[in-house]
KENUNU-12785 format. One line per 8 residues: their letters; for each residue x, y, z of C-alpha. Coordinates in steps of 0.02 Angstrom, whole numbers, plus 50000, padded with zeros to 5 digits. Each point is the difference from the previous one (the first is absolute). Layout:
a	X:Y:Z | ... .
//
This chain:
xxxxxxxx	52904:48734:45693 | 49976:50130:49864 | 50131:49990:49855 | 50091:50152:49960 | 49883:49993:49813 | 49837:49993:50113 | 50077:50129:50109 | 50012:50110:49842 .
xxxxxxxx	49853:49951:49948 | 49896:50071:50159 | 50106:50145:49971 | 49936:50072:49841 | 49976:50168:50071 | 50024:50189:49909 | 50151:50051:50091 | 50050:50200:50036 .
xxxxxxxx	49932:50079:49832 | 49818:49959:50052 | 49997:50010:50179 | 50076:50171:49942 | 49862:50044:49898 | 49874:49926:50109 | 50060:50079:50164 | 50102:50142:49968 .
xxxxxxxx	50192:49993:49976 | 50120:50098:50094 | 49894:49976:50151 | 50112:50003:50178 | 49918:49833:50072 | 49939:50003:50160 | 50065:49869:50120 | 49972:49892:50126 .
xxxxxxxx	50073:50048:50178 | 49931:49838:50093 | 49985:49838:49934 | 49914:49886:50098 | 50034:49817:50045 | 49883:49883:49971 | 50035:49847:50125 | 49860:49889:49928 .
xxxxxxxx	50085:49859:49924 | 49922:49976:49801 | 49950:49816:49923 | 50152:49935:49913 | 49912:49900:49866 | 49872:50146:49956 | 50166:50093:49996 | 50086:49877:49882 .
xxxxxxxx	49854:49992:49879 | 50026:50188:49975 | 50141:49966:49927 | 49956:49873:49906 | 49867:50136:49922 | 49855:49935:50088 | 49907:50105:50146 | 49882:49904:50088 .
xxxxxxxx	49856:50053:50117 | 49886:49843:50063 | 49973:49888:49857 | 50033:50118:49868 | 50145:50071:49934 | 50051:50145:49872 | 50168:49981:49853 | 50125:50153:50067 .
xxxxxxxx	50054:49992:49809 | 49804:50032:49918 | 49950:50131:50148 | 49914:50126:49947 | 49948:50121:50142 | 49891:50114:49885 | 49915:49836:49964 | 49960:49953:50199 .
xxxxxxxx	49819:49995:50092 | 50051:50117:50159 | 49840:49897:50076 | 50073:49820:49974 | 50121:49948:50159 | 50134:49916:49885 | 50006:50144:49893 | 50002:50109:50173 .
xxxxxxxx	50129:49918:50072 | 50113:50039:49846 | 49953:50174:50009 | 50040:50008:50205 | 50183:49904:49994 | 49966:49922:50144 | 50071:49850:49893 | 50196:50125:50014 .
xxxxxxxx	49989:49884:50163 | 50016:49853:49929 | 50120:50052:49868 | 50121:50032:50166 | 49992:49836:50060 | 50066:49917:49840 | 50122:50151:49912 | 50147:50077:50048 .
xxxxxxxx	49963:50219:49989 | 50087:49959:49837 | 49923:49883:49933 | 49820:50068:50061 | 50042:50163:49959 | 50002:49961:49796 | 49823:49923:50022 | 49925:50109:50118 .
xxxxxxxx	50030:50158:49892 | 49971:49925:49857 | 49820:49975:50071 | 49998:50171:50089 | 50032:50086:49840 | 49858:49917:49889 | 49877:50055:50143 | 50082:50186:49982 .
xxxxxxxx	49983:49985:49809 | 49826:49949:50015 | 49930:50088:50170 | 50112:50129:50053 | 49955:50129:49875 | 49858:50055:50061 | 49845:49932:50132 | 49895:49880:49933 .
xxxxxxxx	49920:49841:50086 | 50178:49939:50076 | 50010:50134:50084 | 49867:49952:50122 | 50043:50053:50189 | 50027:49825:50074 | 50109:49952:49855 | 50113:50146:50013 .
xxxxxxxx	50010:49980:50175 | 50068:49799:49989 | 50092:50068:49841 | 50107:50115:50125 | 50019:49890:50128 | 50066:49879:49918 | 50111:50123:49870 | 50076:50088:50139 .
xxxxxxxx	50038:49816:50102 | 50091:49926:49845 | 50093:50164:49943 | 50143:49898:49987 | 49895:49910:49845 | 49931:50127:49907 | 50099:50149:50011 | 50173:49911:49973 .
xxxxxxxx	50028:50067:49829 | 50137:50096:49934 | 49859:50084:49876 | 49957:50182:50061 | 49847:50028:49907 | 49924:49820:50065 | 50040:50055:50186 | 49920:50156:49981 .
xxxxxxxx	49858:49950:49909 | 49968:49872:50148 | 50022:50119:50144 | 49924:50122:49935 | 49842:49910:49961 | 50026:49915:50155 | 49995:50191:50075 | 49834:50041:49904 .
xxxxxxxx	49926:49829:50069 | 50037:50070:50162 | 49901:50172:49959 | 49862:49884:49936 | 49967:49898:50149 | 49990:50144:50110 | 49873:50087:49915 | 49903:49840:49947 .
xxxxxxxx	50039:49871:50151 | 49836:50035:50054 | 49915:49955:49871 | 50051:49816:49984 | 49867:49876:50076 | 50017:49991:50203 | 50094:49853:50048 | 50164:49941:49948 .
xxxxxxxx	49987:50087:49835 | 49991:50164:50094 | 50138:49939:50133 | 50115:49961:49856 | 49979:50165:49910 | 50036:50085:50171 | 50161:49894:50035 | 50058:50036:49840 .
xxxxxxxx	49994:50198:50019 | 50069:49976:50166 | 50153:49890:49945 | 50016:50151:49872 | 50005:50130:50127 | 50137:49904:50090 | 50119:49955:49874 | 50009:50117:49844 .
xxxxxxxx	50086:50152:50002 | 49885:50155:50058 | 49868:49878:50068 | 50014:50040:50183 | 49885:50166:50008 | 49869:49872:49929 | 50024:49863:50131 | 49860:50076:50124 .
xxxxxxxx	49868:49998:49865 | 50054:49804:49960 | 49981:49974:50177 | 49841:50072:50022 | 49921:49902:49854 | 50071:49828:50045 | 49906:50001:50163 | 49850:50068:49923 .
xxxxxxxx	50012:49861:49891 | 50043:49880:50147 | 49868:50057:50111 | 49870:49967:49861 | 50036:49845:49972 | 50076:49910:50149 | 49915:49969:50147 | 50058:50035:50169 .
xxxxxxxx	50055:49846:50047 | 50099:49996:49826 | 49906:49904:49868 | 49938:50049:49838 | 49846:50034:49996 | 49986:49886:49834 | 50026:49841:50133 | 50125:49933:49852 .
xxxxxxxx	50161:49911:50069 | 50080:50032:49816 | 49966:50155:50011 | 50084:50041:50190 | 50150:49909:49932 | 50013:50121:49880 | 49958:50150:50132 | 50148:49919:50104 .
xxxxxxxx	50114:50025:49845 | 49941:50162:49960 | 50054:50076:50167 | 50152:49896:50011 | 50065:50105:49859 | 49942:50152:50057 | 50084:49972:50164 | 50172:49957:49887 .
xxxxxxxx	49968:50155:49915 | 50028:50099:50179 | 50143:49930:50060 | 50078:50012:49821 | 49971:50174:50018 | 50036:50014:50181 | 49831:50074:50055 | 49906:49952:50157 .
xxxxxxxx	49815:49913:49943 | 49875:50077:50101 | 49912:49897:50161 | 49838:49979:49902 | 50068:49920:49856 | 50101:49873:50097 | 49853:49958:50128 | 49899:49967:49802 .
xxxxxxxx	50131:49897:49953 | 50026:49897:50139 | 49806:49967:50024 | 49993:49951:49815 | 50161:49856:50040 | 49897:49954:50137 | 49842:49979:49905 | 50094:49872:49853 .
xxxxxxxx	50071:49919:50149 | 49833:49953:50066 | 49938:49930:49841 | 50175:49891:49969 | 49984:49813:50030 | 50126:49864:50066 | 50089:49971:49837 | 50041:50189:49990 .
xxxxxxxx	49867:50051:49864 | 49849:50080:49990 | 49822:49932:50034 | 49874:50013:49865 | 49873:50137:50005 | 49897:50131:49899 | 50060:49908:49823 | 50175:49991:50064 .
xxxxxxxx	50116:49839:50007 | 50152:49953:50137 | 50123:50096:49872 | 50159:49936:50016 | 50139:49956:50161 | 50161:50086:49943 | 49913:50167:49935 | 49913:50035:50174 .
xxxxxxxx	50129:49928:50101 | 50120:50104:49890 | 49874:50154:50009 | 49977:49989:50178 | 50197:49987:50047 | 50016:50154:49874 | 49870:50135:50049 | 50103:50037:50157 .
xxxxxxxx	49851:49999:50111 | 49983:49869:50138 | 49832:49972:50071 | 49907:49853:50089 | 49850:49923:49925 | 49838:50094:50016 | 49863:49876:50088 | 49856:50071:50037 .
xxxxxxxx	49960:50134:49842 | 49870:50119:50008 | 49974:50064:49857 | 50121:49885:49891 | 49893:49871:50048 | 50103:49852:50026 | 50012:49915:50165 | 50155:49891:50018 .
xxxxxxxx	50044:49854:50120 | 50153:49914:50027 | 50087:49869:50136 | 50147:49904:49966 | 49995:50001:49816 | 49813:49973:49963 | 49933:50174:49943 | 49816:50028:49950 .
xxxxxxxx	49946:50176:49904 | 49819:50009:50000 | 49918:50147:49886 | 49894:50083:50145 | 49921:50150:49897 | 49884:50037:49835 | 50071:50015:49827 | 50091:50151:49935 .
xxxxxxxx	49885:50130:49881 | 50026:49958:49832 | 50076:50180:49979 | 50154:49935:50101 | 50015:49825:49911 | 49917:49932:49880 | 50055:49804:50026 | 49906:50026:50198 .
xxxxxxxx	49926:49833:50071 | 49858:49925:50084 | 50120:49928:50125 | 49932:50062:50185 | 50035:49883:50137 | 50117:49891:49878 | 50171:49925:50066 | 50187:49947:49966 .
xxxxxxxx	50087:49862:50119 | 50183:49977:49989 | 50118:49861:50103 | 50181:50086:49962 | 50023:50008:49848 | 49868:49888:49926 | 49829:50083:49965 | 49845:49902:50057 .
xxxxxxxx	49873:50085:49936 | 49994:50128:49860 | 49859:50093:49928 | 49999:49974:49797 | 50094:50186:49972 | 50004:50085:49823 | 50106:50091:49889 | 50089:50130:50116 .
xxxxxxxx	50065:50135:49906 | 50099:49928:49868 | 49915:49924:49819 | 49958:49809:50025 | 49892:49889:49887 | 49858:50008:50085 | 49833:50006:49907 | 49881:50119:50038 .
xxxxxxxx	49901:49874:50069 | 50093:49913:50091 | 50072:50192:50072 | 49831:50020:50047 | 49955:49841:50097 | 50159:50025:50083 | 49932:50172:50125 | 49853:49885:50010 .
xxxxxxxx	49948:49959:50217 | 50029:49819:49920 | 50172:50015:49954 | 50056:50059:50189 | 49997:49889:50157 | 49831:50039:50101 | 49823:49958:50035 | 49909:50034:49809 .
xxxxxxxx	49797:49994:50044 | 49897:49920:49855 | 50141:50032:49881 | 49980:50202:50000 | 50150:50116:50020 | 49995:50087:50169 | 50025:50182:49887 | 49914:49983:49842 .
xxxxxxxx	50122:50004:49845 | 49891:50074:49851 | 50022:49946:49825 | 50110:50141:49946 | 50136:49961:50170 | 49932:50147:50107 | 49969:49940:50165 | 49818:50037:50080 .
xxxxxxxx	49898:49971:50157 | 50070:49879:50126 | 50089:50022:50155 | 49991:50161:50066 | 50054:49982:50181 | 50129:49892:50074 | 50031:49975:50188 | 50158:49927:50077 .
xxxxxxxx	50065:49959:50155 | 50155:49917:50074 | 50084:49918:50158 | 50169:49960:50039 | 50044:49875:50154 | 50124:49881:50044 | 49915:49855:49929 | 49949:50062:49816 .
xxxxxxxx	49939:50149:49883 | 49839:50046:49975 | 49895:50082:49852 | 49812:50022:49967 | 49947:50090:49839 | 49825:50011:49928 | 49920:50098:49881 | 49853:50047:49910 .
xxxxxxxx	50017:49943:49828 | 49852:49859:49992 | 49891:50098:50108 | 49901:50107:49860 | 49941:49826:49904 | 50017:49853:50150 | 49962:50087:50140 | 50153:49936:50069 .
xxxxxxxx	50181:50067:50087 | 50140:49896:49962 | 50130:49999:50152 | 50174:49920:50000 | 50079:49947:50183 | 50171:49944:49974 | 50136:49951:50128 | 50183:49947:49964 .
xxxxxxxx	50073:49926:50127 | 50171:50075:50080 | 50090:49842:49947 | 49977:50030:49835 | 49910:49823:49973 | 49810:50023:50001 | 49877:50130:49910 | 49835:49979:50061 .
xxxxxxxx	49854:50101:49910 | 49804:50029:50025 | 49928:50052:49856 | 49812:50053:50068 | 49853:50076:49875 | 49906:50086:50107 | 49801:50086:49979 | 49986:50185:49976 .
xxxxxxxx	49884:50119:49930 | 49818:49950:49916 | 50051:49902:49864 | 49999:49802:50044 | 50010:49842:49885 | 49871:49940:49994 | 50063:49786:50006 | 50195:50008:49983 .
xxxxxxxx	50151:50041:49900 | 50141:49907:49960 | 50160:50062:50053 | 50181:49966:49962 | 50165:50036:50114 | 50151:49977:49879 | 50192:49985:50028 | 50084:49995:49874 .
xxxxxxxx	50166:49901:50021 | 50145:50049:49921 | 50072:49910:49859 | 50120:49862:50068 | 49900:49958:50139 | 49887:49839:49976 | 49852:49968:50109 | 49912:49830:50047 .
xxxxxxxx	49856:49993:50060 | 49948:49894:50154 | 49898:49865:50005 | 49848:50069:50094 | 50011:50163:49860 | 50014:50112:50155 | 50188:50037:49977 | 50141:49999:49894 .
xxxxxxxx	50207:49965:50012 | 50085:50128:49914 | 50191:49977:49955 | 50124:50093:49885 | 50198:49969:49975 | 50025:50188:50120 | 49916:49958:50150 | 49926:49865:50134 .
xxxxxxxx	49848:49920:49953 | 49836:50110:50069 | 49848:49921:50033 | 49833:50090:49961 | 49826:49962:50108 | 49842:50071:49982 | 49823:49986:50099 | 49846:50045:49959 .
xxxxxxxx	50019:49979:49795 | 50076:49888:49866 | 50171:49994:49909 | 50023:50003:49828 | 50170:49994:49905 | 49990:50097:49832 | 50101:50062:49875 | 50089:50173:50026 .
xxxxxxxx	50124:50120:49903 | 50123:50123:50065 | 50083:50157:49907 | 50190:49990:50054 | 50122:50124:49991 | 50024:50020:49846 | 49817:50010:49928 | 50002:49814:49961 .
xxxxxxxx	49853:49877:50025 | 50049:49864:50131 | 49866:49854:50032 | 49958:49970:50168 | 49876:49925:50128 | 49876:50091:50124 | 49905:49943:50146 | 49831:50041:50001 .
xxxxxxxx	49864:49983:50148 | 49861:49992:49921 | 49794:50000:50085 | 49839:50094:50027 | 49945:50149:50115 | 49817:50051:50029 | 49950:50190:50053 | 50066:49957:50207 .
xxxxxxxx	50152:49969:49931 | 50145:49906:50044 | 50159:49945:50053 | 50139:49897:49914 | 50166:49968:50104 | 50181:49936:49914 | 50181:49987:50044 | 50170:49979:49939 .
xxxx	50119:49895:50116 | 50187:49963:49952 | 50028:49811:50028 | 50155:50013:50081 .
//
């Protein structure tokens, strides 16, 4: 906890005479006439290093005493999530309104000393837009003060913010920057005083935004996990905003926002966090679980994506997400992988097999390297031909040619689940369609793939290629390999043992890594089935069966 000299410290703030001068004194503030709830539940420790003076994001973290907003890179996600006060969350779920309050203004009024003048480069639409949602959901934290000239200067600015998003909204990238702005101006229009006449407009451009972004079946069109999270949150809060205010959200906007619950859900694995795709890492259990409880949304997972991409299979606690669609365009994510056809494998709450992840959206200490290897085919668990990503990955990160077309198909009896995926990716330079057949049985204890390269087009090889099929196992679970190298036992401390066969091939055991949660570098093992194909192709079979 803070002492009360730190407290003061953080608080070295001009007080009425300059917010006076700076925004006009004798100014009847506006005011609030909703305030919405937010129900999602903050991280105490982040919450308790606030206090202590320290805001964290990731593996970095800023000094609440030394901030300087004038002095922040609106382009650097530590120094974004300052600006947004998304972190007012976690300041809730360690303080008292009291106790938060003193901090929380404190905080708010260097930004107003520093920003709220006039626009500049903080006043970019997305960050306005998570600026007001998350103002106007901790009211109670920044607006608490006795001081007029503090409370005007913030709703008033807040006010102009408003004005600002609607007539620039549009303007911020599509995606979740553009969603953001939109909720913000919406949230506006809901709950500060004379915002009403504006709500229709807000409307309007949230599901402009929303339609431009999101497919139909309610993923981004980024394919980033992180980044759904944070669409989940985003219209949790914008759903708060409307009951707050007592207003009715209209059908489109809830069938958006369910689709988008049902989306995360079908990319969530058995130990309640996220699996790893398009540079993104599982994130961690009690922020999604306490997202998800929060948004007010119920949904069921989403199985069979279109668009999204992700095809999902579960029985009895084994639940496989298999990325069944081509990379994102680097316009909608610039992290996007070479991960077609790759896999995740779950018993309960013990993951299986993992692909190798990346940084998510929060800083880690990643080199740029190492980053890079990481969206690499390599790095995910699928069929890599003669070491070449299945979409090229050129040297400046922009993703090229590569898979193009990808064709799915699936089966449901009473026995098992069926999927078959292929796609195009190792046509243009092998000649050669890789296809993926898996089936999980209904008792949750076998996962049988196929993983078939067959010919297509002109192009042959002319001998053969080596190929690779890699699962990467994740860290805690220790495999031994059989003695006729066609199989291995795999066992970890959070599930039965499984045992892994293939035909056709040979196993290796080699060194792995895995990004967790929290950006960090765990070592780890992966299974790889390693042999040759010529230009006919070929067929390699494999299995996972629990032991008991």
């Amino acid at each position: 906890m803070a002492s009360d000299a730190s407290a003061k410290a953080v608080g070295k703030l001009a007080k009425g005479g300059l917010f006076a001068r700076l925004f006009g004194a004798g100014k009847q503030p506006l005011r609030l006439t909703a305030v919405p709830r937010d129900h999602v539940a903050g991280e105490r420790a982040a919450g308790d290093a606030l206090l202590a003076g320290r805001l964290r994001l990731g593996k970095q973290e800023l000094s609440l005493e030394a901030l300087d907003f004038a002095a922040l890179d609106s382009a650097d996600p530590l120094d974004r999530y300052a600006q947004g006060f998304e972190w007012l969350r976690d300041l809730a779920a360690a303080a008292s309104r009291e106790k938060g309050a003193r901090l929380a203004e404190a905080v708010a009024g260097k930004w107003l000393v520093a920003h709220g003048a006039r626009p500049d480069a903080a006043w970019a639409p997305a960050l306005w837009g998570v600026r007001i949602l998350f103002w106007t959901a901790y009211a109670p934290y920044v607006l608490s003060s006795r001081d007029p000239s503090y409370r005007s200067a913030l709703l008033n600015t807040l006010a102009r913010g408003a004005r600002h998003l609607e007539a620039n909204a549009d303007k911020a990238p599509a995606g979740l920057d553009r969603i953001s702005a939109w909720a913000g101006a919406l949230v506006a229009a809901l709950t500060l005083q004379g915002g009403l006449p504006r709500l229709s407009k807000a409307e309007g451009g949230l599901m402009r935004a929303l339609a431009s972004a999101q497919y139909d079946d309610g993923g981004l069109m980024s394919r980033s996990p992180a980044q759904q999270a944070v669409l989940v949150d985003r219209l949790g809060l914008v759903r708060a905003a409307y009951s707050a205010a007592k207003q009715a959200p209209p059908d489109a906007f809830e069938s958006a926002a369910a689709a988008a619950l049902a989306a995360l859900h079908g990319v969530t694995m058995g130990d309640g966090t996220l699996s790893s795709w398009q540079g993104g890492n599982p994130g961690d259990a009690a922020r999604l679980a306490a997202l998800v409880d929060g948004c007010g949304l119920r949904a069921r997972p989403l199985r069979a994506a279109r668009g999204w991409g992700y095809q999902r299979m579960s029985a009895l606690g084994s639940v496989v997400v298999v990325d069944a669609a081509a990379p994102p365009p680097a316009r909608l994510l610039a992290t996007g992988c070479a991960s077609t056809l790759a896999l995740e494998f779950s018993d309960g709450a013990q993951r299986l097999v993992v692909n190798c992840g990346g940084p998510g959206l929060a800083p880690a200490d990643l080199s740029p390297d190492l980053a890079a290897a990481l969206r690499t085919t390599a790095a995910h668990s699928t069929l890599v031909l003669d070491d070449t990503n299945s979409t090229a990955i050129g040297e400046g990160g922009a993703l090229g040619r590569g898979v193009g077309e990808v064709t799915t198909s699936r089966d449901e009896s009473d026995d098992a689940s069926r999927l078959e995926a292929s796609h195009d990716g190792y046509v243009r330079k092998f000649g050669l369609v890789h296809q993926r057949r898996l089936t999980l049985g209904n008792d949750g204890k076998e996962l049988r793939g196929d993983d078939r390269l067959l010919p297509k087009g002109r192009r042959k090889i002319r001998e053969a290629a080596p190929y690779a099929i890699r699962f990467h196992l994740a860290p805690g679970v220790e495999p031994t390999v059989t003695a006729d190298g066609m199989g291995a036992i795999l066992r970890s401390a959070g599930a039965p043992p499984w045992n892994f066969r293939c035909r056709g091939a040979m196993l290796q055991v080699e060194e792995s890594l895995h990004v967790d949660g929290r950006g960090r570098i765990v070592p780890t093992y992966q299974l790889v089935v390693v042999g040759e194909v010529s230009g006919v192709g070929g067929d390699i079979g494999w299995q996972f069966r629990r032991a008991s």
